[in-house]
C-alpha positions in Angstrom: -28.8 65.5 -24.8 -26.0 64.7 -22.3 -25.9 61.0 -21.1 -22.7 59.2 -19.5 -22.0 56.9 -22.0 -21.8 52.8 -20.7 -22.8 51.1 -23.2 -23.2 51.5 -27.3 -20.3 54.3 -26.5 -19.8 54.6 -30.5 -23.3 54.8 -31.5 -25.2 55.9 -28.3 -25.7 59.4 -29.5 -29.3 60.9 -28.5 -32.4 61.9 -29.3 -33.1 58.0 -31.2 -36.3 57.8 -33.8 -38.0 55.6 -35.0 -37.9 54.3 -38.9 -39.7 56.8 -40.1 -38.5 59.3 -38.0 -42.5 60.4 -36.8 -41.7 59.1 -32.9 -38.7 60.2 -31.1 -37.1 59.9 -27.8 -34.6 60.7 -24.8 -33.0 58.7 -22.3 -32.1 58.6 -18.9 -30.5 55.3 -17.6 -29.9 52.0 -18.3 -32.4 48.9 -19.8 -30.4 45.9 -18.7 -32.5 43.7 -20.4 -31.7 45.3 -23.8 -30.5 42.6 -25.9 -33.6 40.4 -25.4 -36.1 43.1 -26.0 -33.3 43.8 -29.5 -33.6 40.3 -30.6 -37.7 40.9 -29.8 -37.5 44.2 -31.7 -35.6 42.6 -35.1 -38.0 39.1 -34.9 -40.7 41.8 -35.1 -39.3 43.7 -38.1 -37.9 46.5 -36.7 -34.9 47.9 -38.0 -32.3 49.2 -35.5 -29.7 51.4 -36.2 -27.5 51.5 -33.2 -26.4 48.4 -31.2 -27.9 49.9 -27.1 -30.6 50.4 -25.4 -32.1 53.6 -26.3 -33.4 52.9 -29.5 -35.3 50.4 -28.4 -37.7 52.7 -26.3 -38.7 54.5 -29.7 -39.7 50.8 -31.2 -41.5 49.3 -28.0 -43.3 52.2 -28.2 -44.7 51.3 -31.5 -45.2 47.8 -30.5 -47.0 48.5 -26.9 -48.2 52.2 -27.0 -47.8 53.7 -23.0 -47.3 50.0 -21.5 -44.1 50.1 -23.2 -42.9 50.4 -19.3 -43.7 46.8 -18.2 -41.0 45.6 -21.2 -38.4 47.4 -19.5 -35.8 46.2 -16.5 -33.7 48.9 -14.7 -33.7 52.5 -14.3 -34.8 55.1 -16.5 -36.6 58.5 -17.0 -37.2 58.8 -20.6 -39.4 60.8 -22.9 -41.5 60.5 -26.1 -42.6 62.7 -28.5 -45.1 61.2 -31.3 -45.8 63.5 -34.2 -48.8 61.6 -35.5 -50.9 62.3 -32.2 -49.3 65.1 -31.2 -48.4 63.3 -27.6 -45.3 63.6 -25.3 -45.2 60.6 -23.2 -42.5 61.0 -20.0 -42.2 58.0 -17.8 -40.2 57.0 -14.4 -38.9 53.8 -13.7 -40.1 51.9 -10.9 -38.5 52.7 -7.9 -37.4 56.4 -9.0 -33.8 55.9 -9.4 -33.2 58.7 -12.3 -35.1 61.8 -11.7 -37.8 63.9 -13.7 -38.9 67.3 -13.4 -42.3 68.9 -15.3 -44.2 72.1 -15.3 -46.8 73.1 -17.4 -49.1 76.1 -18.6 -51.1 73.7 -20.3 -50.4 75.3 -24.1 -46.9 74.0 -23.3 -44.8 72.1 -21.2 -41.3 71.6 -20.4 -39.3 68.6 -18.8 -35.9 68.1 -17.6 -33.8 65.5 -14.9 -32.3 68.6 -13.0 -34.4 71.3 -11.8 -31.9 73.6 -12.4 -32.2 73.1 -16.1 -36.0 74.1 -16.2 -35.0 77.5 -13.6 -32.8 78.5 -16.7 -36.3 79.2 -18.2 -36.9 83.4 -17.9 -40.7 82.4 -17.7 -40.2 80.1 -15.1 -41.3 82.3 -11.4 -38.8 80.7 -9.2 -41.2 81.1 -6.2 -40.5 78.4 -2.9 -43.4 76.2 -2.7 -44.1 77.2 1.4 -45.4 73.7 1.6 -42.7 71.6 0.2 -40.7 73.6 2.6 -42.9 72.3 5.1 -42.8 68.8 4.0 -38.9 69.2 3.7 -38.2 70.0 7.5 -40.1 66.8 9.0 -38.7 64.5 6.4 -35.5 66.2 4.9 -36.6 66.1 1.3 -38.7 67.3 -0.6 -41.6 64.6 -0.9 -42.5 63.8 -4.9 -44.9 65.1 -6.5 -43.9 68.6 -4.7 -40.4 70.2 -6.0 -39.4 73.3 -3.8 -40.6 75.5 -6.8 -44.1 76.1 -6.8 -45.6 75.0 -10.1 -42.5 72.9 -11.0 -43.5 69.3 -10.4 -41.6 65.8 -9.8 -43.4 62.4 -11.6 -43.1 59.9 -9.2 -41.8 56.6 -9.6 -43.6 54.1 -11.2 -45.8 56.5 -12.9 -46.1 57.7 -16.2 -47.5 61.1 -17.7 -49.1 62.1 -20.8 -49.7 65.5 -22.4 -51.8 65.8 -25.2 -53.3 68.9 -27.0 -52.8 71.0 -23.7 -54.2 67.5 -21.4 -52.3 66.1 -18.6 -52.7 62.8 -16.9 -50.6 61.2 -14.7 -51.0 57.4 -14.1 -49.1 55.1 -11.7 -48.2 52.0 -13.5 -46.8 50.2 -10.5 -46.7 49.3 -7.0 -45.7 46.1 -4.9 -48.0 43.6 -3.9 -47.5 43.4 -0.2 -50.0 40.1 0.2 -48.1 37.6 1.7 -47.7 34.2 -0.2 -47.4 30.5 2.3 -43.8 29.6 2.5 -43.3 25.9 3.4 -40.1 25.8 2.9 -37.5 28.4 4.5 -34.3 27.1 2.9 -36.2 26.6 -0.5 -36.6 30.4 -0.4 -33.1 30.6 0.9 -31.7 29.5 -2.3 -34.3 31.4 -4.7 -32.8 34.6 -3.0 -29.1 33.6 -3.8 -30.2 32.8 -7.5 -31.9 35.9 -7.7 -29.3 38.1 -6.3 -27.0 36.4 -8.4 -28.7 37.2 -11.7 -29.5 40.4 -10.5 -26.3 41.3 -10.5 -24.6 39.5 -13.1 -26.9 41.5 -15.4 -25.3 44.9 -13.7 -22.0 44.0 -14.7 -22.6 44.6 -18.7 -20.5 47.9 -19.4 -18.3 48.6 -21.8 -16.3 51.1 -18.8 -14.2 49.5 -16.3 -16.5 48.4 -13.2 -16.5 48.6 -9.5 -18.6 48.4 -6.0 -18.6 50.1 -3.1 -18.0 48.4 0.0 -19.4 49.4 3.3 -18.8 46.7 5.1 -23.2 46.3 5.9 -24.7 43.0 5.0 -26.0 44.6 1.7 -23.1 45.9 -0.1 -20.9 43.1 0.9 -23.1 39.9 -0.4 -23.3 42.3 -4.0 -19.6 42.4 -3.8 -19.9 38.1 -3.5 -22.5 38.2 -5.9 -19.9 40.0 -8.2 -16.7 38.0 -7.3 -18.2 34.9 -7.8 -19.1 35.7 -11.5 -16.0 37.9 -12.3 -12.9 36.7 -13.8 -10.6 39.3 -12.7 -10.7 40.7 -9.2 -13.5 43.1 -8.2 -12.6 46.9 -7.7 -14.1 48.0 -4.1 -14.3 51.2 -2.4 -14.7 52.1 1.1 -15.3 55.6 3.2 -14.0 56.0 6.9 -13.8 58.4 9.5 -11.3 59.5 12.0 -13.9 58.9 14.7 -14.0 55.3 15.6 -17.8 55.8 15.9 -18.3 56.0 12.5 -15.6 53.9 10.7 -16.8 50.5 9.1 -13.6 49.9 7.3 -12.2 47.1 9.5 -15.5 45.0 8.2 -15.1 46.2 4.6 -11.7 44.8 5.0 -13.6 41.1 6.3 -15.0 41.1 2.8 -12.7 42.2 0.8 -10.0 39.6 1.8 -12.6 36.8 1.8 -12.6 37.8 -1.9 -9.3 39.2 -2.6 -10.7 42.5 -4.1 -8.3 45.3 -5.6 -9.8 47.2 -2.6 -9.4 51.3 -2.0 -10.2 53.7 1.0 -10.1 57.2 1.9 -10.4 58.9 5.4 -12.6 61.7 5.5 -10.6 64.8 6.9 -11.2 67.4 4.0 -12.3 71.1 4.6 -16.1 71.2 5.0 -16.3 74.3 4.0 -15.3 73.4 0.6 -17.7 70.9 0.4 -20.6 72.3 1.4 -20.7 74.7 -1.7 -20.6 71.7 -4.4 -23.1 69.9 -2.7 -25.3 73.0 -2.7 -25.1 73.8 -6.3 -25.4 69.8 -7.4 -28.1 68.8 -5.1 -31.4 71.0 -7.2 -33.4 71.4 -3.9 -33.0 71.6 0.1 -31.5 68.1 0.9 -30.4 67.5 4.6 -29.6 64.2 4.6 -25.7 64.1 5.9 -24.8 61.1 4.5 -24.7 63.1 1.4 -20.5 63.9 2.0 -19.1 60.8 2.6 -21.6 59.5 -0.5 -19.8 61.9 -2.7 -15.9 61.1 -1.6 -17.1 57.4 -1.9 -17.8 58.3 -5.8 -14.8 61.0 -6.2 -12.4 58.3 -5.2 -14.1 55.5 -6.9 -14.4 57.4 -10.0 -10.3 57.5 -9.8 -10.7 53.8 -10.3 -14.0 53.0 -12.7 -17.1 54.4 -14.3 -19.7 51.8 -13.2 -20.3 51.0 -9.4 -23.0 48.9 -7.8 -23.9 48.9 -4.2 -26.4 47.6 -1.7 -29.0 50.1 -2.1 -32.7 48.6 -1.0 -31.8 45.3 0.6 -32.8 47.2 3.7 -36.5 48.5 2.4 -36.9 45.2 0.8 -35.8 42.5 3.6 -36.5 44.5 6.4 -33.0 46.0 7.7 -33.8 48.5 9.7 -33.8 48.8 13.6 -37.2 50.9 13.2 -38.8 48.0 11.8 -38.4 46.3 14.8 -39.5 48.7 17.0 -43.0 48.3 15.0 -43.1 45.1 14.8 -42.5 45.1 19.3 -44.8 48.1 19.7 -47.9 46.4 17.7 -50.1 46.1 21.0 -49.7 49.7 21.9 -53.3 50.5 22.5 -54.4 54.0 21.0 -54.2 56.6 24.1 -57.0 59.2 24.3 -56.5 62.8 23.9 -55.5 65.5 25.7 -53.2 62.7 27.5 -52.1 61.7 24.4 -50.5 65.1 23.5 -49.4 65.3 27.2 -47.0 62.2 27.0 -45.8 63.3 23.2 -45.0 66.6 24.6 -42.9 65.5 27.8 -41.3 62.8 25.1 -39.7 66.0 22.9 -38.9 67.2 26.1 -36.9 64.5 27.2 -35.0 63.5 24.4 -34.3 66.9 23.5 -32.4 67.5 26.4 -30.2 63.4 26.2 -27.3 63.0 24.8 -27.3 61.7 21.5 -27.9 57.6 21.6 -28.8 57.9 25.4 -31.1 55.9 27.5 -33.0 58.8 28.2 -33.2 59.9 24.5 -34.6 56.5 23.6 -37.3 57.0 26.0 -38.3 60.2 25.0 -38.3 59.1 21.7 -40.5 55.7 22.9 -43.0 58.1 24.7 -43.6 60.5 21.6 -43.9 57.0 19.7 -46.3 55.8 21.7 -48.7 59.0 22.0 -49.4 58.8 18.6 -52.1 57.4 16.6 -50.5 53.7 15.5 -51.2 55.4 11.8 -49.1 58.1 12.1 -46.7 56.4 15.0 -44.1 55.5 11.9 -43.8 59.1 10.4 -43.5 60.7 14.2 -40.3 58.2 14.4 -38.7 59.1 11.6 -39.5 62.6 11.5 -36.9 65.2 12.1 -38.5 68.4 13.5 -42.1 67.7 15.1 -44.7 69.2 14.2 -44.8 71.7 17.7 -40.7 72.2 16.7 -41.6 73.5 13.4 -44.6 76.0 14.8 -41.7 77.6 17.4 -39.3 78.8 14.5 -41.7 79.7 11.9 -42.1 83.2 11.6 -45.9 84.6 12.6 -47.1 84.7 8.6 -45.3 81.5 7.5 -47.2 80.0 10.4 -50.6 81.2 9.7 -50.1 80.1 6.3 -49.1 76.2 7.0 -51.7 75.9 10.2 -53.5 73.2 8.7 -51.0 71.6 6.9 -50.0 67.9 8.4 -46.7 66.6 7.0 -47.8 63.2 8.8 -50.5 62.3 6.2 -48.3 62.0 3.6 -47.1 58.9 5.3 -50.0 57.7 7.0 -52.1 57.8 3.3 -49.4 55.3 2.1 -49.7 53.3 4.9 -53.4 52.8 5.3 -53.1 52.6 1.4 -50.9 49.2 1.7 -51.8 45.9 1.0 -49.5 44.5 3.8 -51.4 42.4 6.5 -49.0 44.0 9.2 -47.3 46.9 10.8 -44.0 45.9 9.3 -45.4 45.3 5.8 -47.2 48.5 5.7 -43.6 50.6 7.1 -41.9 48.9 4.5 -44.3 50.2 1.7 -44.1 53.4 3.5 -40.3 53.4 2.9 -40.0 52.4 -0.5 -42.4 54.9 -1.8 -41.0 57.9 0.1 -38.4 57.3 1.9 -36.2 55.1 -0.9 -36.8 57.8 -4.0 -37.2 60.7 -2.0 -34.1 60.5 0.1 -31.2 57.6 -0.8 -32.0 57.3 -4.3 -31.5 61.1 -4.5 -28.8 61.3 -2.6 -26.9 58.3 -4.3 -28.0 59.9 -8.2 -26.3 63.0 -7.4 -23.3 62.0 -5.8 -22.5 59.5 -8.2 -23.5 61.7 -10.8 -21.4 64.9 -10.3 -18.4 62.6 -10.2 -19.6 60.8 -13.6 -20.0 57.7 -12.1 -23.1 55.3 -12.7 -24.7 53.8 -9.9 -26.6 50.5 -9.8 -28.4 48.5 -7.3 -28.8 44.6 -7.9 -30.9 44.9 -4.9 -33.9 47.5 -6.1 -34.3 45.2 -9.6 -38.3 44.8 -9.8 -37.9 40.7 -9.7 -36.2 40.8 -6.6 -38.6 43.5 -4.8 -41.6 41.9 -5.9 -40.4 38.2 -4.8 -39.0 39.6 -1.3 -42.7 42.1 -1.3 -44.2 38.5 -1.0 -42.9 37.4 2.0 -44.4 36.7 5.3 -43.6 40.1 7.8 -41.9 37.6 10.2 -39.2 36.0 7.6 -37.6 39.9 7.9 -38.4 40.9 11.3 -39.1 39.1 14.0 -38.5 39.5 17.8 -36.5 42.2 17.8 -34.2 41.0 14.8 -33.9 42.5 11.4 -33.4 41.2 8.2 -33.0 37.4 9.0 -34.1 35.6 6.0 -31.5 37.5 3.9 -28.7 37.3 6.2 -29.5 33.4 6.5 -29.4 33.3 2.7 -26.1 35.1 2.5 -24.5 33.4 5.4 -22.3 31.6 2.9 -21.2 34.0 1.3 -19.8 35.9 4.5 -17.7 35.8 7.1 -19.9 34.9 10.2 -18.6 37.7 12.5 -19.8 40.4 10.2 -23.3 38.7 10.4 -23.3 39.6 14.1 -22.8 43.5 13.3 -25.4 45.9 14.1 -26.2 47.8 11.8 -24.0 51.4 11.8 -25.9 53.1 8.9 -23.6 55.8 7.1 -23.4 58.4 9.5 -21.3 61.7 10.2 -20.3 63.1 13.1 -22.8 65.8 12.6 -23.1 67.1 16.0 -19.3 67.4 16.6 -19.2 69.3 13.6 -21.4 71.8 14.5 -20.0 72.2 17.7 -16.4 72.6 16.0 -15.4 73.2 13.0 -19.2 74.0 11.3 -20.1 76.4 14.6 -19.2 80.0 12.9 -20.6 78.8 9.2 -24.0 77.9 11.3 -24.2 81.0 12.9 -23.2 83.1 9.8 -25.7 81.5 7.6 -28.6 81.3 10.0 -29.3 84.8 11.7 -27.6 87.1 9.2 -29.6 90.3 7.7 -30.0 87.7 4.6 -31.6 84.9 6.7 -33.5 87.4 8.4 -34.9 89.2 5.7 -36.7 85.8 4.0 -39.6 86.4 6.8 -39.4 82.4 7.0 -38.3 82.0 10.5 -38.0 83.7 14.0 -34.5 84.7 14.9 -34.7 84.3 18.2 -35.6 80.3 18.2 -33.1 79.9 15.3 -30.5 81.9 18.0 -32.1 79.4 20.6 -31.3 76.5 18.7 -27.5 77.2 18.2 -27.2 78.5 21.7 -28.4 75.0 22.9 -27.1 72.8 21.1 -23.5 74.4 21.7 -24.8 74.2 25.6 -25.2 70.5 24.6 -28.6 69.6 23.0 -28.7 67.9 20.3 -30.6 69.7 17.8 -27.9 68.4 15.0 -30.1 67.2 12.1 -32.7 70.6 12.9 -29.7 72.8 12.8 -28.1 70.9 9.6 -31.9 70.9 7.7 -31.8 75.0 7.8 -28.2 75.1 7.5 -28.5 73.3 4.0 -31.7 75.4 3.3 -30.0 78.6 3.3 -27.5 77.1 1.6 -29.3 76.2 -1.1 -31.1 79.2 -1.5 -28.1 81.4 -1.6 -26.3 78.7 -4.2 -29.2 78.6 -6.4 -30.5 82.1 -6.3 -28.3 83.6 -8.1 -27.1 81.0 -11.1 -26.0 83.0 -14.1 -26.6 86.5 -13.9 -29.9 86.5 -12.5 -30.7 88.4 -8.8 -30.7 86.7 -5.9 -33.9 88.4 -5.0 -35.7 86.1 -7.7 -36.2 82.9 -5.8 -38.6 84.0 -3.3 -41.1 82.7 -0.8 -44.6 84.8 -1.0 -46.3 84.6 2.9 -49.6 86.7 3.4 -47.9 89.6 5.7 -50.3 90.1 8.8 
């Protein structure tokens, strides 16, 4: 097994068994809390062999059977063979940062943490899964437990599965506690935060490879970066991503932080070739994955990986604390009462209407948007906000068949089960459960494991460690969101820590000038790739809307994201259709011809 090596670099070597060799295991991650659960491990007799965290999995397994899990603190994806009962055990850690992919035929079954590893697999029918394509439009990623292969599964985080003598079950082992606990005192809580940030991260900094952060110059990323500098002894390594487009460059706030703490800081512009891009990030990426953030992710770890093997960031402070400017918009549109139908699907469809034809951050888009909002059920209000191509958009390119085949198929649930499913008291408590069981693994945490990754850098996320999400999961709704403000008791907490100015930001997010892009430099790969013979002859879409799509967004609608989600479809398909020396006709998508 291949495994970037951070710790126990001399010894680390995989698979690990146990004394008697009868259990044995692989790894994926890193356990920070290693040395406690050693010094647990040897009190109890065990004998270890190697001086990290691997072999430890092998041993807590014979102390604590399956529940193993609870011991552990970080990220992993791990699995377990035990001779004696004949049982593979694979588990996910919490949140999903390090991926796992399983299929089965019940007299065997076969696991890996790229996809592409199991396609390798002559047996394996490489055949599109027309649902998780489905799924893939509204949201841009494939939703877990669905992988774009149908038959080829994803365990999702916090879960674990067991196969034994041709069995599977797959149980979820856990999931925040959104009840809110009484707070009585705010700057109590204040300082609790700090502390727990603090540890949080001081336990991130164990490597044995030199050590690093990136620096967006957002709330989250720069109190890690504080968090680190006031427990380093040398100066911490930061890394920033800009643009060319003033729009989109956050380095002038990077620069706030990393003066405040005299950081051996690093940027880069973004002005490569696309087109060279595009390819890589096709052939790492295992399945369709539109999010664009994706390219400046992946020159944030190329040029960090110049400089050091380890990274943190501010990953989850925003699906943990409340960060985002949706989250407000719930929290104002509470009293919304349900509208009957048909004027319901009246106003939703004047809303796509409207915003499809505004510029891009216009008045007039907002209130299209607002309108389509407000149309909907207050269940399924969230996943109509943060959906990408409606449900109506997706009907108008699908080809006739493909169509007919997905009729009764309602991307919305998927998000409106986790919703009703939460044990939040509110509207905001519920989105944020919504977010950081699809959202969070599906799409950031995927996007920041393969980045990172294909550079062989390690990412790690003081923010998404279980202590922290279960204490901030705890909270009343209104210490994160309140009146039209985001995230306030974190930015209270850290208001210390940073300079004040960059407390007054909004937040930017890490966007791309998509739509320029496919107005310039991206216009002939867009139409090459979409409404060629090769396009064409999938059956999956209508040539004529695709056409449409182009011609108006050129003419000046924004159809950006829609265009970029079938743009890095076809993409993929042609990247990973043909790995090896196997034809491209393999992967395929089966649709009942009518």
């Amino acid at each position: 097994m291949r495994r970037l090596a951070i710790i126990d670099v001399a010894t680390g070597d995989q698979p690990v068994y146990s004394e008697d060799d009868r259990i044995v295991a692989v790894f994926n991650g890193e356990i920070y809390n290693f040395p406690e659960l050693r010094d647990i491990l040897i009190a109890k007799g065990h004998r270890l062999r190697t001086a990290g965290d691997s072999e430890c999995i092998v041993h807590l397994y014979e102390e604590f059977g399956v529940d193993l899990v609870h011991q552990l603190r970080g990220m992993f994806a791990f699995a377990i063979w035990d001779q004696d009962r004949q049982r593979l055990v694979l588990a996910r850690d919490r949140v999903g940062k390090k991926p796992l992919y399983w299929r089965s035929d019940h007299s065997s079954i076969q696991f890996a943490s790229e996809l592409k590893s199991l396609a390798q697999d002559p047996g394996m029918d490489r055949e599109i899964d027309p649902v998780a394509l489905h799924h893939y439009l509204t949201y841009l990623y494939v939703p877990a437990p669905r992988s774009i292969y149908q038959g080829v599964h994803k365990l999702p985080p916090g879960h674990v599965l067991i196969w034994e003598h041709g069995r599977i079950t797959v149980n979820r082992y856990w999931r925040l506690n959104r009840i809110p606990r009484a707070v009585v005192d705010q700057r109590a809580e204040e300082e609790r935060l700090r502390e727990l940030l603090l540890e949080a991260t001081r336990i991130r900094m164990m490597s044995e490879r030199p050590l690093g952060a990136f620096l967006s110059g957002g709330v989250d990323s720069s109190a890690v970066v504080a968090a680190m500098a006031m427990q380093s002894s040398e100066p911490v390594k930061t890394f920033s991503i800009g643009f060319e487009d003033s729009r989109y460059d956050e380095r002038h706030k990077a620069r706030m932080v990393a003066d405040r703490y005299s950081t051996d800081h690093h940027e880069l512009v973004v002005t490569s070739n696309l087109l060279d891009i595009l390819p890589r990030l096709a052939w790492h990426f295992d399945e369709p994955f539109a999010d664009s953030s994706a390219i400046p992710s992946f020159y944030l770890a190329q040029l960090s990986r110049q400089h050091v093997t380890v990274a943190l960031n501010g990953d989850g402070g925003d699906e943990c604390f409340g960060g985002y400017q949706r989250y407000a918009l719930m929290d104002q549109t509470r009293r919304i009462p349900v509208i009957p139908q048909p004027f319901a699907a009246m106003l939703a469809h004047t809303g796509t209407l409207i915003s499809e034809r505004s510029a891009s951050g216009s008045l007039s888009q907002k209130l299209g948007r607002m309108m389509g909002f407000a149309a909907a059920h207050p269940s399924q209000r969230y996943a109509r906000l943060i959906s990408y191509f409606t449900p109506e958009q997706k009907s108008e390119i699908y080809s006739d068949p493909l169509r007919d085949l997905l009729a009764e198929v309602d991307s919305y649930r998927l998000l409106e089960e986790v919703f009703r499913g939460s044990s939040a008291e509110t509207d905001v408590g519920r989105v944020l459960d919504v977010d950081t069981l699809t959202y969070l693994p599906g799409d950031l945490l995927v996007k920041i494991d393969i980045t990172t990754m294909a550079n062989s850098l390690e990412a790690r996320s003081p923010f998404l460690d279980h202590h922290i999400m279960e204490w901030a999961a705890a909270l009343p709704s209104a210490l994160h969101v309140r009146h039209g403000r985001t995230k306030l008791l974190l930015k209270r907490a850290v208001a210390p820590w940073l300079p004040q100015q960059l407390l007054r930001y909004p937040k930017q997010g890490f966007g791309v000038p998509l739509a320029t892009w496919l107005r310039g430099e991206l216009r002939e790969l867009a139409y090459d790739l979409l409404i060629d013979d090769t396009a064409r002859n999938r059956g999956l879409f209508r040539p004529a809307a695709i056409q449409e799509l182009l011609r108006q967004h050129i003419d000046g609608v924004d159809h950006s994201v829609r265009l970029w989600a079938l743009l890095q479809f076809e993409l993929w398909h042609r990247t990973h259709a043909t790995p090896g020396t196997r034809s491209q006709d393999e992967v395929r998508c089966s649709i009942p011809q009518t």
